[in-house]
C-alpha positions in Angstrom: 0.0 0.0 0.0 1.6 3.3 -0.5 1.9 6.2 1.3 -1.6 8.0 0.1 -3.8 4.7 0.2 -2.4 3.8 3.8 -3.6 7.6 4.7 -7.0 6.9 3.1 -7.3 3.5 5.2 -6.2 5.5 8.6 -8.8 8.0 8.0 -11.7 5.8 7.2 -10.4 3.4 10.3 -11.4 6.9 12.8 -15.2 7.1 11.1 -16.1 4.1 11.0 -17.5 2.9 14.5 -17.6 -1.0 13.3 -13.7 -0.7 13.0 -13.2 0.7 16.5 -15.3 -2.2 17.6 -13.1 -4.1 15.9 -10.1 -2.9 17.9 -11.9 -3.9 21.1 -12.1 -7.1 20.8 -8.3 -7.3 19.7 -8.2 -5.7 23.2 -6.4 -2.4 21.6 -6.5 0.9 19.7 -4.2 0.7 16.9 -1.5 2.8 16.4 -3.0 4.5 12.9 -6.0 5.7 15.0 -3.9 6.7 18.2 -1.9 8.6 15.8 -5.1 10.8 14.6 -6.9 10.9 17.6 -7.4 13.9 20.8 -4.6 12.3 23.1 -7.3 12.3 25.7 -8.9 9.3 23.5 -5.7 7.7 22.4 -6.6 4.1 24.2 -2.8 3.6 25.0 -3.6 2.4 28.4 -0.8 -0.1 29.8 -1.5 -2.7 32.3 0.4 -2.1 35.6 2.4 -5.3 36.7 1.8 -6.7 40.4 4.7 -5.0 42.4 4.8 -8.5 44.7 5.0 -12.4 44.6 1.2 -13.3 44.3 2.5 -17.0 45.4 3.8 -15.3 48.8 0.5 -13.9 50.2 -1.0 -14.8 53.6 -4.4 -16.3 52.8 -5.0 -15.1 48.9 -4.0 -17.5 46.8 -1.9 -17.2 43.6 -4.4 -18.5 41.2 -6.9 -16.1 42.9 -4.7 -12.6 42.7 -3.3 -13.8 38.8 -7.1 -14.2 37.7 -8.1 -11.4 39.3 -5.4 -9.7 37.6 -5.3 -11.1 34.1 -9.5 -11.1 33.9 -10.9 -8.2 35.7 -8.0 -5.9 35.8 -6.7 -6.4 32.4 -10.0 -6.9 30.8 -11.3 -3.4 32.0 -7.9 -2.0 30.8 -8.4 -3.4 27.2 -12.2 -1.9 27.5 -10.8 1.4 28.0 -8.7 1.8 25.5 -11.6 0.3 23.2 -13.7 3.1 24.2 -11.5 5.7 24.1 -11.0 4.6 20.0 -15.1 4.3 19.8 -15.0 8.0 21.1 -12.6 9.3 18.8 -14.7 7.9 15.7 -17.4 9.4 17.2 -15.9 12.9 17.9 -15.3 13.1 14.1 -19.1 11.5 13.1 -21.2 14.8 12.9 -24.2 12.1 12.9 -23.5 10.2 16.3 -26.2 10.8 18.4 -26.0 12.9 21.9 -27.3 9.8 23.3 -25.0 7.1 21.9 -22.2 9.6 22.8 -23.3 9.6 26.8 -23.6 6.1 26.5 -19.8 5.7 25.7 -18.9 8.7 27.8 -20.6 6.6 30.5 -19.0 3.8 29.8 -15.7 5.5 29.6 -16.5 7.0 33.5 -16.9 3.2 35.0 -13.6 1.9 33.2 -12.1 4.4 34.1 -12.8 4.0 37.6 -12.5 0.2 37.5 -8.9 0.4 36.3 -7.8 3.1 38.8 -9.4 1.5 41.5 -7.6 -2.1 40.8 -4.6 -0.5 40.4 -5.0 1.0 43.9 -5.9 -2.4 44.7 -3.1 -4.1 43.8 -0.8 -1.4 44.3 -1.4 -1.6 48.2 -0.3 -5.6 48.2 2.5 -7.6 49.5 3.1 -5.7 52.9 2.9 -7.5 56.3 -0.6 -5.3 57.2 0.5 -3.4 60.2 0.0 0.7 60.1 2.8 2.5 60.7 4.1 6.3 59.4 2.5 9.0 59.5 -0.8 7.3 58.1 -1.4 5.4 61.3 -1.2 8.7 63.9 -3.8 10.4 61.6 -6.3 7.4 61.9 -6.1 7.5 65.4 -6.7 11.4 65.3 -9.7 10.8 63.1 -11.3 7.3 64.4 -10.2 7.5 67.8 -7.4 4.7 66.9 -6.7 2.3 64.2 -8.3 -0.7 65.8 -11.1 1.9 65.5 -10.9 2.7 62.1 -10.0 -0.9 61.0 -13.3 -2.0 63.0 -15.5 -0.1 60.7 -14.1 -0.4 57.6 -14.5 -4.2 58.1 -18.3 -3.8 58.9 -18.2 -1.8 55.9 -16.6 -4.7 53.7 -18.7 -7.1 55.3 -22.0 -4.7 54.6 -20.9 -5.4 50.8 -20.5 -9.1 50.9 -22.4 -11.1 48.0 -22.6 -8.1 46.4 -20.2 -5.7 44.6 -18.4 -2.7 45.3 -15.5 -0.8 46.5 -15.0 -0.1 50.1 -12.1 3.0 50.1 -10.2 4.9 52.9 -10.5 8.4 51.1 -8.4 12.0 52.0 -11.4 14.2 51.8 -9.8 17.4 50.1 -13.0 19.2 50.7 -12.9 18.7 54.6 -8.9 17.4 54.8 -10.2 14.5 56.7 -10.1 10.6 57.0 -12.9 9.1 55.7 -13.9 5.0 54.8 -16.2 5.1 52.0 -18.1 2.9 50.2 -19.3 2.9 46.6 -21.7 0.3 44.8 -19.8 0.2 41.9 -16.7 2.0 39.8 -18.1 4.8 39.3 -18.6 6.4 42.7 -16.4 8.0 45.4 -16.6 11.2 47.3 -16.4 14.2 45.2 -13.0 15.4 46.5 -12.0 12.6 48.0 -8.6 10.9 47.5 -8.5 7.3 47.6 -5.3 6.2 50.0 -6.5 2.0 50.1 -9.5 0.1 48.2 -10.9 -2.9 48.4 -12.4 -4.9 45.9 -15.8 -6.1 47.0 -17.0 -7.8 44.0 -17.2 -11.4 44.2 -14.6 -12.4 41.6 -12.1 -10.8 43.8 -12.7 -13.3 46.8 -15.1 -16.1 45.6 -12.4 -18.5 44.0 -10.8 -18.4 47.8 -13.4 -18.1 50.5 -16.6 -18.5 48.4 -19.6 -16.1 50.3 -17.3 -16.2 53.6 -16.3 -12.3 53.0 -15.1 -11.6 56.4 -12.6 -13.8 55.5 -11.1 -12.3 52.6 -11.5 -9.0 54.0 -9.2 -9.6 56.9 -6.9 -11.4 54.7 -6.6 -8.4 52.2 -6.1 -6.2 55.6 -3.0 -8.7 56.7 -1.4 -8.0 53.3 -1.5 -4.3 53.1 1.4 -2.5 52.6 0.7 0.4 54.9 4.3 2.4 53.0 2.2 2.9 50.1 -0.9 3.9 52.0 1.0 6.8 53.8 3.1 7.6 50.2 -0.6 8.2 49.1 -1.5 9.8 52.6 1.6 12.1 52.1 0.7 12.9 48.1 -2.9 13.9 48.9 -1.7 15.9 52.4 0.5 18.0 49.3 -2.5 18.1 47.2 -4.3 19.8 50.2 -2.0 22.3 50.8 -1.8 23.2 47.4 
């Protein structure tokens, strides 16, 4: 192909919705329709790899962390990126409907949030769960202690067993405050709030392990946390506030 057909074929890749779907299920944008596209719908989202040995976790299996991973994670980075290319055909089709466009806005809002919120997951992984830094003197201020604070986020977790959702302590830049939050699905969180640890409450997270014992998984995802990230966020969002 020369140079002026392969231009043709670029072009007619970003208005043509079918071929974006197309991209999706290859599980990327291509590099023609990156190239042409608003960089804020290039689709050149890169899975984060697990920063710890998913065989050396106290009570969450390997199989259970690497599906969790490959599937859920991975699978809702691929469906960003797929959307982002859907959104850049549609940015240049003068006859996409408002609606259909809010429909893949929407759907850009929840993977959005579902790949930020694993990689928060993950990210806060292979430590030996005890609170230390700076983190653990400002639950105490805010919760009364961290037993405290651990007590409730646990009922919290527990609240969202057989369900789904995210269970998230937050830095509320609004109120600079601790909270735990919870949200029914990706797609919710406090409007300033800064997420600093979240748990994965839907079902494939903990099912393969513990089935519908929850509590279970919950403390087991507490005994694993790596509280040196959790204050690096703390710290981060403490900046953010002062900015």
């Amino acid at each position: 192909m020369d140079t002026k057909d392969h231009g043709l074929a670029r072009r007619k890749a970003l208005t043509t919705v079918g071929v974006g779907a197309a991209a999706a299920l290859a599980g990327s944008f291509s590099d023609a329709q990156a190239a042409d596209a608003a960089p804020v719908f290039a689709g050149q989202h890169k899975p984060v790899p697990l920063s710890f040995d998913a065989a050396k976790l106290e009570g969450l299996s390997e199989k259970l962390i690497t599906s969790h991973w490959q599937n859920n994670y991975i699978g809702s980075v691929n469906a960003l990126n797929m959307i982002e290319g859907k959104l850049a055909a549609a940015m240049q089709d003068p006859d996409t409907h408002p609606l259909v466009y809010n429909g893949l806005k929407r759907e850009e809002l929840h993977r959005t949030g579902s790949v930020i919120l694993h990689e928060l997951y993950f990210g806060a992984l292979g430590g030996d769960g005890k609170p230390g830094g700076d983190i653990a003197g400002a639950l105490s201020a805010a919760f009364g202690s961290v037993d405290a604070w651990q007590a409730e986020f646990l009922r919290i977790s527990v609240g969202l067993g057989g369900g789904s959702g995210w269970v998230m302590l937050s830095f509320n830049l609004h109120t600079n405050s601790l909270h735990s939050y919870w949200a029914p699905d990706h797609l919710h969180n406090a409007t300033t709030g800064v997420p600093l640890l979240a748990l994965d409450m839907y079902e494939h997270s903990y099912h393969m392990d513990y089935g519908t014992a929850a509590r279970r998984y919950v403390e087991a995802f507490m005994s694993n946390t790596d509280w040196e990230v959790v204050d690096q966020r703390y710290q981060r969002a403490l900046r953010m506030a002062a900015a």
